[in-house]
N, C-alpha and C positions, 0 to 999 in steps of 0.2 A: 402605477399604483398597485400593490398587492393588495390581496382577500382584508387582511389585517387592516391597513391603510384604511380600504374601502367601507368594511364595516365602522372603523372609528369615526369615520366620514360621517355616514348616513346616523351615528348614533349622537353627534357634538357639534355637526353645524346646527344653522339657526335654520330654525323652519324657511323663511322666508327666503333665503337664497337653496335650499334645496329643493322650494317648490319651483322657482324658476328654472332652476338647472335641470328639473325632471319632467317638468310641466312643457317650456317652448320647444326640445326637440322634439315630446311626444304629438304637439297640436302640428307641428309642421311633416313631421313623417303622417299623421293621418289624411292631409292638404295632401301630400305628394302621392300619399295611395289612392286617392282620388283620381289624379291625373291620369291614369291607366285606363280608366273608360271613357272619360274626356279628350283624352287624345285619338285615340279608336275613332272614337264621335265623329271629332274635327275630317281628320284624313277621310275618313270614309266618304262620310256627307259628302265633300267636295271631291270625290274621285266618282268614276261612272255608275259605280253602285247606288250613290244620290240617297235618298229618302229610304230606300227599301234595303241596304245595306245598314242602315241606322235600326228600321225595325227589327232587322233580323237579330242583331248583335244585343239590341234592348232586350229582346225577349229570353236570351239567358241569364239574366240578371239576377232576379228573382233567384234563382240555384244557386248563383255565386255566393250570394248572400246566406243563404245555406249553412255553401262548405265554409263559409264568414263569421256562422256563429257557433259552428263546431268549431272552428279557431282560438275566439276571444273566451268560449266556457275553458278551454284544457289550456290557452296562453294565460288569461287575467286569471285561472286558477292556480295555474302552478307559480307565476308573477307573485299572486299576495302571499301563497305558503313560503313561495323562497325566501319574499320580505321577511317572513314568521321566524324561519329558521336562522336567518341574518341575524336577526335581534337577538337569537335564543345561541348564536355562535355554536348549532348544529350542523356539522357539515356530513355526519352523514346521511340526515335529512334531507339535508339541500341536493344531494346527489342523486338520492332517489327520488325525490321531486320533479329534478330535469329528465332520468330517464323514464319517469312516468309519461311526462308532458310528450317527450319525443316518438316512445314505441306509443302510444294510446294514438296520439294524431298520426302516425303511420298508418295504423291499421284501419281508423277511420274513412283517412286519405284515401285507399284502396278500393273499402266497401265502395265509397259513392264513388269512387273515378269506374268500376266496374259497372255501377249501376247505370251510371250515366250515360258512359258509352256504350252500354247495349242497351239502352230503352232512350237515344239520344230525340228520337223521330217521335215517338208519343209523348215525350216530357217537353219538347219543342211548340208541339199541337197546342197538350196541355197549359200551356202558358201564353197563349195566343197567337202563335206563328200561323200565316194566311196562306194559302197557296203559292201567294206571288214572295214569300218569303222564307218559307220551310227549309228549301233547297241550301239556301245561304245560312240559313238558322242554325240547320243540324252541321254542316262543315265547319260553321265558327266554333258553335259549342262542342262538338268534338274532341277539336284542338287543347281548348281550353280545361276540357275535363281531364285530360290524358294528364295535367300541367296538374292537378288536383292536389298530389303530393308534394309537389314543392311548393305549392299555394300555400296550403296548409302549415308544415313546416315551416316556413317563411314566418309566418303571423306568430306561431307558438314559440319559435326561436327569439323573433322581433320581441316580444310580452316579456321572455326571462332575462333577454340582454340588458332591457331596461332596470326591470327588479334588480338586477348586480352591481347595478353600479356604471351601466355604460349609454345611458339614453344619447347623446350624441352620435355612438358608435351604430346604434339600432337605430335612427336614421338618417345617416349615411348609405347602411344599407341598402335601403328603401329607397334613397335617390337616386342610385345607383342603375336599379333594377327602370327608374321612370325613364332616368337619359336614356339608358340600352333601350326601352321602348318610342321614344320621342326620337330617335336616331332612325330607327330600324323601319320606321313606320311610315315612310315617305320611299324607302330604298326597296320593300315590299310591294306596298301597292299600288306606288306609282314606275319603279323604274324597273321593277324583276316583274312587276301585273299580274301578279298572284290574288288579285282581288282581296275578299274579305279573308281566306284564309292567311294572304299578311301578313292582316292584321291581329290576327291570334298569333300567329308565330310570332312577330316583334311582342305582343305582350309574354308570350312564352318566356320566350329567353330571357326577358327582362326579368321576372321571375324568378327564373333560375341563375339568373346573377345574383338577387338579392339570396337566393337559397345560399347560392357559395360562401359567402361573405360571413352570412350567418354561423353557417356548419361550422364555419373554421377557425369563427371567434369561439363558438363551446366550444370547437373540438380542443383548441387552446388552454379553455377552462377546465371541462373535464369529460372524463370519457363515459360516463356512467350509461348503462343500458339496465332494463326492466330481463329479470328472468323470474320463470317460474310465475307465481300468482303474487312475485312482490309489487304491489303497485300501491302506489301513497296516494291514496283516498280523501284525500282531504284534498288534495289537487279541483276538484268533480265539485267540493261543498264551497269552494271558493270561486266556482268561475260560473256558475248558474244562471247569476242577475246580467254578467254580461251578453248570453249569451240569447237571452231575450229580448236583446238591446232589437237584436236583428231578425229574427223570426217574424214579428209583425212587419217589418219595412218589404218583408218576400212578398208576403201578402198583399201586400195593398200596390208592390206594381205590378204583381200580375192581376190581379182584379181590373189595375190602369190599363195595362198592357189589353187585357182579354176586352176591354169594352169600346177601347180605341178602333180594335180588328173588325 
């Protein structure tokens, strides 16, 4: 289906089959992003790490959720502008729309992967990591931070695939990136005995499967990149409310997190 196609699509069906068509891949790619710390969970719990590999891993949560909602403000923003520009059959809009979303969560991606892995030991603390779990805390989250940029990217990539026209497409991705981690994650910490670290590697790469998939569906679409101080600002007024979704849910498990310790 071409841009053309697509747009007459989203402008002439009937509501009711384009909320289904947009609506059940989006509820089942958020199911499958789930799975990523639920699988973690599982293996771990049940390998010799036991209960204190589960604390460890909990307690960078909270940050994920974080870089989670620096995703959904610059993905669900650039998402409803693209919708905007679709309707408004702007494409040079929509172009700088994407390379907004893309260089803005690069640079993001950096600041906190930088932050995080040098302040990895106090932000661990900070969140409730105990003695008997610090050690595994900071090597999980580590991993995990270094992965920051493709995290990112991933979610903001996954947000505008959908807006285009392709929600099937952008979760596929996403299940893609859970098998690579449901695979990897048995063959990690139980048959190579890499412990908790792993278990951030199988999440890593998983990750960065769903990043490739991604990249290569835009890169398909288009090539657009942010120069100079062009960046489309309306991206930022559109993706605010989601991005709030997840700032309270940090909070309240590290508070769990900090009282449980």
């Amino acid at each position: 289906m071409n841009k053309n196609q697509e747009i007459t699509m989203l402008g002439e069906e009937k509501i009711s089959k384009l909320l289904l068509k947009f609506s059940v891949p989006c509820i089942k790619g958020l199911l499958i992003g789930a799975l990523y710390n639920i699988v973690d969970q599982i293996f771990i719990g049940n390998s010799e790490l036991g209960y204190l590999g589960n604390a460890a891993t909990g307690v960078s949560f909270p940050i994920i959720c974080i870089a989670n909602a620096f995703a959904w403000c610059i993905g669900d923003g650039a998402a409803s502008f693209l919708s905007i520009c679709s309707g408004r059959q702007d494409s040079e809009q929509a172009h700088k729309c994407v390379g907004t979303g893309i260089t803005v969560s690069t640079a993001i991606s950096l600041v906190l992967m930088a932050v995080c892995l040098f302040f990895a030991e106090p932000l661990m603390r900070l969140f409730g990591a105990s003695d008997q779990t610090i050690v595994m805390a900071v090597e999980y989250f580590r991993i995990i931070a270094a992965m920051f940029p493709f995290y990112l990217l991933t979610n903001v990539m996954n947000s505008m695939i959908r807006a285009d026209g392709s929600p099937t497409f952008a979760m596929v991705a996403m299940l893609s990136g859970a098998v690579i981690n449901i695979i990897l994650d048995p063959v990690f910490i139980y048959a190579l005995d890499w412990g908790i670290a792993g278990a951030a590697w199988a999440t890593a790469i998983g990750q960065i499967m769903s990043f490739v998939l991604c990249a290569k569906f835009k890169g398909a679409k288009t090539g657009s990149v942010v120069r100079g101080g062009n960046l489309c600002y309306p991206n930022f007024n559109c993706g605010y409310g989601a991005s709030l979704q997840y700032d309270p849910r940090a909070l309240r498990r590290a508070f769990v997190v900090r009282a449980a310790a």
